[in-house]
C-alpha positions in Angstrom: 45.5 69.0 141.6 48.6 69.8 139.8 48.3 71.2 136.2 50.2 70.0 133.3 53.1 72.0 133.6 53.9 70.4 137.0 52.6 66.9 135.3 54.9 67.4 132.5 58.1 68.2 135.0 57.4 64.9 136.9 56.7 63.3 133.7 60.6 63.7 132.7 61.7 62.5 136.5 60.2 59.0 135.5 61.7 59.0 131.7 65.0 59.9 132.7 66.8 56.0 132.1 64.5 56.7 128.6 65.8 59.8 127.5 69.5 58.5 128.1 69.0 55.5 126.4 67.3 57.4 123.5 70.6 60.0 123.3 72.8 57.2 123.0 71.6 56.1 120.0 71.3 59.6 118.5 75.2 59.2 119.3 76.3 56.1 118.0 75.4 57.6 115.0 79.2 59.2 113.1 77.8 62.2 111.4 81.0 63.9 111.2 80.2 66.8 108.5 84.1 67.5 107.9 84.9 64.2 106.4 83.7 63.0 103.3 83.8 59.2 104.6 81.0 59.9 106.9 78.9 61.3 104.4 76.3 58.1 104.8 76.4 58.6 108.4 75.1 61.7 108.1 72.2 61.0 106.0 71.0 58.3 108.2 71.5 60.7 111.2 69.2 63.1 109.1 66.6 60.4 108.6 66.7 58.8 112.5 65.8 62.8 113.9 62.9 62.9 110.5 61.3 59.5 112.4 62.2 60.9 116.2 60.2 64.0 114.7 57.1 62.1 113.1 57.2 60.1 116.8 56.6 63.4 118.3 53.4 64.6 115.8 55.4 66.7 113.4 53.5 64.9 110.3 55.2 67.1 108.1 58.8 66.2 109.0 61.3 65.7 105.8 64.8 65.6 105.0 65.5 68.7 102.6 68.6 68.5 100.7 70.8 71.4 100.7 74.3 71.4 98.5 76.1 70.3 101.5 74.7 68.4 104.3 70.8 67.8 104.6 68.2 69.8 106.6 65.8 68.1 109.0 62.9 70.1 109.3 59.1 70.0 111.1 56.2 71.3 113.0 54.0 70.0 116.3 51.0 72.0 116.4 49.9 72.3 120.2 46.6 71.8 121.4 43.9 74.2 120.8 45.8 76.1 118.1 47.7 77.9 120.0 49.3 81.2 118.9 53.0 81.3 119.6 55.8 79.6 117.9 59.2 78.5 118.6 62.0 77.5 116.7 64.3 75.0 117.5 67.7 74.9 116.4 69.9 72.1 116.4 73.2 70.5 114.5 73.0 67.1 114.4 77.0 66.9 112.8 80.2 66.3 115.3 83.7 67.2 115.3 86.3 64.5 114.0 87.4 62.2 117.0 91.2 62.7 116.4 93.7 61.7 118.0 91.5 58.5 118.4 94.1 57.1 120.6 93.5 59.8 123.4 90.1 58.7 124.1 89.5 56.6 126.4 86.3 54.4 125.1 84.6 54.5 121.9 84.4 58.0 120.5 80.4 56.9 119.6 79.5 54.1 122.4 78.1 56.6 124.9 79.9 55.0 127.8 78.4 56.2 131.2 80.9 56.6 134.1 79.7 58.6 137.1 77.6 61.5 136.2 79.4 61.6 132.9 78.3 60.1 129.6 81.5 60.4 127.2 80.9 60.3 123.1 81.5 62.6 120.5 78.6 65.2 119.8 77.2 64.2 123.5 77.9 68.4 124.6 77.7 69.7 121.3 75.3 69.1 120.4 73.4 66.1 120.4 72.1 66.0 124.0 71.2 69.0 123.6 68.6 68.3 120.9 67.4 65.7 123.1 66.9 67.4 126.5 64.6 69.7 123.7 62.7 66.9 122.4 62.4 64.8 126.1 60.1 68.3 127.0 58.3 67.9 124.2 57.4 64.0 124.9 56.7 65.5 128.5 54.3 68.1 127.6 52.7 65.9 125.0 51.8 63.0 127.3 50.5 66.2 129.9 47.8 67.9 127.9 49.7 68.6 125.0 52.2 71.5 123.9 51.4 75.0 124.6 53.3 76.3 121.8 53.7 75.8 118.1 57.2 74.2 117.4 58.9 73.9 114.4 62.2 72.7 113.7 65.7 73.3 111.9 68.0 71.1 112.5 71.2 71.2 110.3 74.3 68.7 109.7 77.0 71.4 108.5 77.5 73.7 112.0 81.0 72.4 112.5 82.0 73.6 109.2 80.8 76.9 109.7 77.2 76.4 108.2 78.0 77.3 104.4 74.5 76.5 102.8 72.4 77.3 105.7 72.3 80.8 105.2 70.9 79.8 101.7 68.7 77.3 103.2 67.0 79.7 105.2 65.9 83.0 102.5 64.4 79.8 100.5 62.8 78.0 103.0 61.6 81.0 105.2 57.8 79.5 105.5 58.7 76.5 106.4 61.1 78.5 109.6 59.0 81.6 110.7 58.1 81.6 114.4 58.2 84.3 116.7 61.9 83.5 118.5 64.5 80.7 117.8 65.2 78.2 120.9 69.0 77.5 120.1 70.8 75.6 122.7 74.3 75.3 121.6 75.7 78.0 124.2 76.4 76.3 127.2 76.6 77.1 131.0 79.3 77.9 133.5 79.0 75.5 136.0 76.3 73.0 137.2 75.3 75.3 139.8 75.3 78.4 137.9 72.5 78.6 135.1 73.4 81.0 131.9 71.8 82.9 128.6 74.3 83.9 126.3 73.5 87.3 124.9 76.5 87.3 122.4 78.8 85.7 120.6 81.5 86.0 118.4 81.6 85.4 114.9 83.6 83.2 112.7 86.2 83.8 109.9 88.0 81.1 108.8 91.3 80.2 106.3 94.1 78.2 104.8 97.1 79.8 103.9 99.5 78.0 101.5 103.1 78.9 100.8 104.8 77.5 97.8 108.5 77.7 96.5 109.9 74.9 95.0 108.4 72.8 92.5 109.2 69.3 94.6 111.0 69.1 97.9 114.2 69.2 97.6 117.6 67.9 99.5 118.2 70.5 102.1 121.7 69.9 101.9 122.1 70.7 98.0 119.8 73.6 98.2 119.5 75.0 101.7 121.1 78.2 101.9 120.1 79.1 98.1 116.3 78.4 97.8 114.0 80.2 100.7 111.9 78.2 102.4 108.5 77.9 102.6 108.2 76.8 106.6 110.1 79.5 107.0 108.5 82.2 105.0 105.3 80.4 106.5 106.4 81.0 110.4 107.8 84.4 110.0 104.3 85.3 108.0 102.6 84.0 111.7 104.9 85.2 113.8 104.3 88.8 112.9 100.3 88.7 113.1 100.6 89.8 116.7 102.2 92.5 118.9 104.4 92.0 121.9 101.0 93.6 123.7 98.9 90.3 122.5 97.3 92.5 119.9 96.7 91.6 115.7 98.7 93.4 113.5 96.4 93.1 110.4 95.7 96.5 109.3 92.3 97.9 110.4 91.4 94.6 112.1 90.4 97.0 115.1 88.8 99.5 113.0 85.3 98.5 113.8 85.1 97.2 117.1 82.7 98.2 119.7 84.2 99.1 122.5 83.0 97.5 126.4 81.3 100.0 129.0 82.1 100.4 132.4 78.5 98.4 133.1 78.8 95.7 130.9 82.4 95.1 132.1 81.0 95.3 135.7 78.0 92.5 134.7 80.6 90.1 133.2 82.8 90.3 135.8 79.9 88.7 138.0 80.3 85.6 136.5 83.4 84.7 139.0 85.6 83.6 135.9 88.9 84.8 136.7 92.1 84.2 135.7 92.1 81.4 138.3 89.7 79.6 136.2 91.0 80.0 132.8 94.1 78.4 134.5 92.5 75.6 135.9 90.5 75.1 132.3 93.4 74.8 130.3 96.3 73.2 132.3 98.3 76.3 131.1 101.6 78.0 132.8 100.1 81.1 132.5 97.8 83.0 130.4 98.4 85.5 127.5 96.6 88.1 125.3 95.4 91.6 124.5 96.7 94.2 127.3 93.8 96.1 128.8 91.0 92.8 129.3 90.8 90.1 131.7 91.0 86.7 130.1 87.1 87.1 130.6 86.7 90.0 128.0 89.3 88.4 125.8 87.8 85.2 125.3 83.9 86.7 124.7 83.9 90.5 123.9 87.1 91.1 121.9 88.5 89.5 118.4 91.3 86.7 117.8 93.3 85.5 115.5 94.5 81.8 116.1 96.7 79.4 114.6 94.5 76.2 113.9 96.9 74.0 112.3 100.2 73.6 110.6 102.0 71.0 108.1 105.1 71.1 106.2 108.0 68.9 105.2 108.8 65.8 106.7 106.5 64.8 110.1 107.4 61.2 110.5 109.8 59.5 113.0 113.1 59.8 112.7 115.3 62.5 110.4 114.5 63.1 106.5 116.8 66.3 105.3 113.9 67.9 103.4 113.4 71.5 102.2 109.6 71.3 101.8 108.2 72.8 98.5 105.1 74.1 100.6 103.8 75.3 103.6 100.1 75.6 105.1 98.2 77.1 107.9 94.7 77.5 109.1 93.8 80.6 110.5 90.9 81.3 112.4 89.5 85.0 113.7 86.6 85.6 116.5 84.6 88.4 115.4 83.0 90.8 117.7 80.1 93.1 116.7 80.5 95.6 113.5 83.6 93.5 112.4 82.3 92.1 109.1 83.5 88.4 108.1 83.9 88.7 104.5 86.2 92.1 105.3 88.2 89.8 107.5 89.7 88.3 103.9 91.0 91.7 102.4 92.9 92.6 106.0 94.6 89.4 105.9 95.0 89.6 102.4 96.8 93.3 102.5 98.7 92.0 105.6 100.4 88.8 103.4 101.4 91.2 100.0 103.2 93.6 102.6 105.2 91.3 104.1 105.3 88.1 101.8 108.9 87.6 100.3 109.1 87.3 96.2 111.1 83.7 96.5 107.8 82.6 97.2 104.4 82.7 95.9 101.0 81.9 98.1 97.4 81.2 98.5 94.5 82.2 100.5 91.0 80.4 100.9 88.6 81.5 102.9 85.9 78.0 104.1 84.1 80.1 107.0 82.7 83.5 107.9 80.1 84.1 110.2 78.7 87.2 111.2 78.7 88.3 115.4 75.5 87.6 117.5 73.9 90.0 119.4 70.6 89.8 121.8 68.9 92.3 124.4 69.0 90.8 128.1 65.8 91.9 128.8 64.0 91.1 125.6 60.4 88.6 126.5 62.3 85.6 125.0 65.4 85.7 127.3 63.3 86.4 130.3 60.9 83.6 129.7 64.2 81.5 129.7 65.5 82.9 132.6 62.4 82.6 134.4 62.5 78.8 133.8 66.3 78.2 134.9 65.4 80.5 137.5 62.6 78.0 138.6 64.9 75.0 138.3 67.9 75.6 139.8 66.8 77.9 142.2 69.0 81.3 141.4 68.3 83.5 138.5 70.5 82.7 135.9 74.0 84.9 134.6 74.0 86.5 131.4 77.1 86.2 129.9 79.1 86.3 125.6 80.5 83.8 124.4 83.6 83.0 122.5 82.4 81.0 120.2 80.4 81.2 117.2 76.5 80.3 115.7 75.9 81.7 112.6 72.4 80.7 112.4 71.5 83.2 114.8 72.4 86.4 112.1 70.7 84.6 109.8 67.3 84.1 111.4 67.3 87.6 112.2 68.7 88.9 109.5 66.6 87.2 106.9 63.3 86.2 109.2 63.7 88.9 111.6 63.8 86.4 114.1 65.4 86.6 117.7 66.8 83.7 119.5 67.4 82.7 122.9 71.2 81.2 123.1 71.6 78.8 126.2 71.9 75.4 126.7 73.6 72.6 129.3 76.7 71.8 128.5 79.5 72.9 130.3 83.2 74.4 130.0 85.1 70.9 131.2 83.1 68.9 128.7 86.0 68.5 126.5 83.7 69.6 123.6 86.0 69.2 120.0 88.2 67.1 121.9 88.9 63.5 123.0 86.5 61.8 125.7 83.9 64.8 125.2 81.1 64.2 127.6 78.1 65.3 129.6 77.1 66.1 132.9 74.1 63.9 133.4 72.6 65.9 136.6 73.0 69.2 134.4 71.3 67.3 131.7 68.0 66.1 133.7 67.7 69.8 135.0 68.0 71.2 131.4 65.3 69.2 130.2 62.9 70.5 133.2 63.8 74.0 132.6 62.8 73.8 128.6 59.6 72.3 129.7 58.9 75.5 131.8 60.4 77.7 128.8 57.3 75.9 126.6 55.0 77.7 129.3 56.3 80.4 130.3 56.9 81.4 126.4 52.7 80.9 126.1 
């Protein structure tokens, strides 16, 4: 007679047409967190996951306000009082769909086409959330949970998670469990389960540049008044070497360097310069001498160029010499490189080199510390045990290049460790137009967070 873990697995075999149906209406839903226009979209995304919660027995669940974006937070108690407790994390906000006219169907109609279901937040991370709460529904309807969950669920990740942090030392009863489920990691390929085991962290800025006090005619004062896009561009130009590396001082100071072993385990994953290529629809790659693209994109720091504007953009010719410049700036911090430090490098690299025609600006909206897990702690084999059981090979432990600040926090603050995975995949087109899914991907993830429920009791 087959017990209720195998119950619950077959369970989500007869619910997957439900579970779809169920995500997209999670994504119709616009909860962009970076524009202020979608700032009722994101309450009433808040409140649709409070109700999906309450659904699932969390009698508790409620909407905290933060001074951002709300919270969604709740706990299922599992049959017969069981002792352990997980924590799921979750962001329920999206990226911006621009360019809107690159997509090819409705950024938020969750159009289905092949094994693909294409929306905005259907990666990252919305069906993720889901394939989390379509295991619950399973093992609910199979004898009930064997763990605790409880949940935090935030709408402010894509703007680097200012209040969560906050949120978090305040709220710590409400959060404490004995490891954090956070699926916002991704996989490598849908035959090739993963745990994440790092990942970088986040500091982010705008640079401004200002000379004159209005643009002016380039013709009538070119040649006498220094430019801003110009100060602005040579400022850029110089924040790396010839060798790919950043030129901030002491920006390496702190970095932990990669063993001989570790370099030896990530170069298992098969992600070779071949595949970065095929990713990316590049020439040919670049960066830091000394790494594969492998080790550049996961276990050493960046500095990027996130954006640009200045002067006259339109169609057509306008003689301006803009009165300002901007940039965002992003850097990828690896472990012992502090965020908030990140601010005084960049800052002691703009006074050295910064002209005197022109004054300037720095604000810092992001910093996120660096993530860093044991492979072999109980959590992450627990995990691996039920990817293993799924798909059939053990899973690859790999870092990741980007960032989840909520995984510092919980252990920083809670003491908490957390198991960084998830089902999304590297051609997803995650922050860009026609993100999508991988439907097959999606139906095995739910299954393997269903054993992860067992295997974790």
């Amino acid at each position: 007679m087959p017990d209720n873990r195998e119950r619950a697995v077959d369970f989500l075999e007869t619910r997957r047409d439900g579970n779809i149906e169920l995500l997209r209406e999670f994504l119709a839903l616009p909860s962009v967190s970076t524009e202020t226009e979608h700032r009722g979209d994101i309450d009433r995304t808040a409140y649709w996951l409070k109700e999906r919660l309450i659904a699932l027995g969390a009698s508790d669940a409620a909407v905290y306000p933060t001074a951002g974006m709300p919270v969604v937070c709740g706990t299922i108690e599992a049959a017969g009082n069981k002792s352990v407790t997980l924590l799921v994390y979750g962001h329920y906000d999206v990226q911006p769909v621009d360019p809107l006219d690159l997509w090819e169907s409705d950024p938020f109609s969750g159009k289905i086409s092949g094994d693909h279901l294409f929306a905005r937040g259907a990666s990252d991370m919305k069906g993720q959330i889901i394939a989390v709460l379509a295991a619950i529904e399973a093992a609910q309807q199979n004898g009930g949970l064997p763990i605790n969950i409880r949940f935090l669920l935030e709408g402010e990740e894509e703007i680097g998670s200012p209040n969560l942090k906050e949120f978090i030392r305040t709220h710590g009863d409400l959060l404490r469990a004995d490891c954090c489920l956070n699926p916002d990691a991704g996989m490598i390929a849908p035959d090739r389960p993963s745990i994440c085991y790092a990942l970088r962290g986040l500091a982010y800025f705008e640079l401004r540049v200002q000379g004159p006090a209005m643009d002016l005619h380039s013709g009538i004062f070119g040649g006498a008044v220094h430019n801003p896009a110009q100060v602005l561009c040579d400022l850029l130009s110089g924040m790396h070497d010839t060798a790919g590396r950043v030129t901030l001082p002491g920006f390496y100071d702190d970095v932990a360097g990669l063993g001989a072993e570790e370099r030896s385990e990530l170069a298992r994953l098969g992600m070779d310069d071949r595949y970065f290529l095929q990713q990316t629809g590049v020439p040919a790659l670049w960066g830091e001498e000394g790494y594969t693209a492998l080790e550049r994109t996961g276990a050493r720091p960046t500095l990027e160029i996130n954006g640009l504007l200045s002067g006259f953009t339109g169609t057509g010719s306008k003689t301006v010499l803009p009165a300002e410049a901007m940039a965002k700036i992003s850097m990828r911090l690896v472990p012992n490189q502090d965020p908030k430090e990140m601010r005084s490098k960049l800052e002691r690299y703009i006074e050295a080199r910064v002209p005197k025609t022109v004054t300037w600006q720095l604000d810092q909206f992001a910093a996120g510390p660096p993530v860093f897990s044991e492979r072999t702690s109980k959590e992450n084999r627990a995990f691996a045990k039920a990817l293993e059981t799924v798909w059939g090979v053990p899973p690859i432990f790999k870092r990741e290049g980007g960032s989840i600040p909520v995984a510092t926090y919980l252990s920083e603050l809670l003491g908490m460790p957390s198991v960084l995975t998830g089902f999304g995949l590297p051609e997803d087109h995650i922050h860009s137009p026609n993100e999508r899914l991988h439907l097959p991907t999606w139906h095995r993830g739910t299954k393997a967070v269903a054993h992860f429920f067992y295997n974790l009791s």
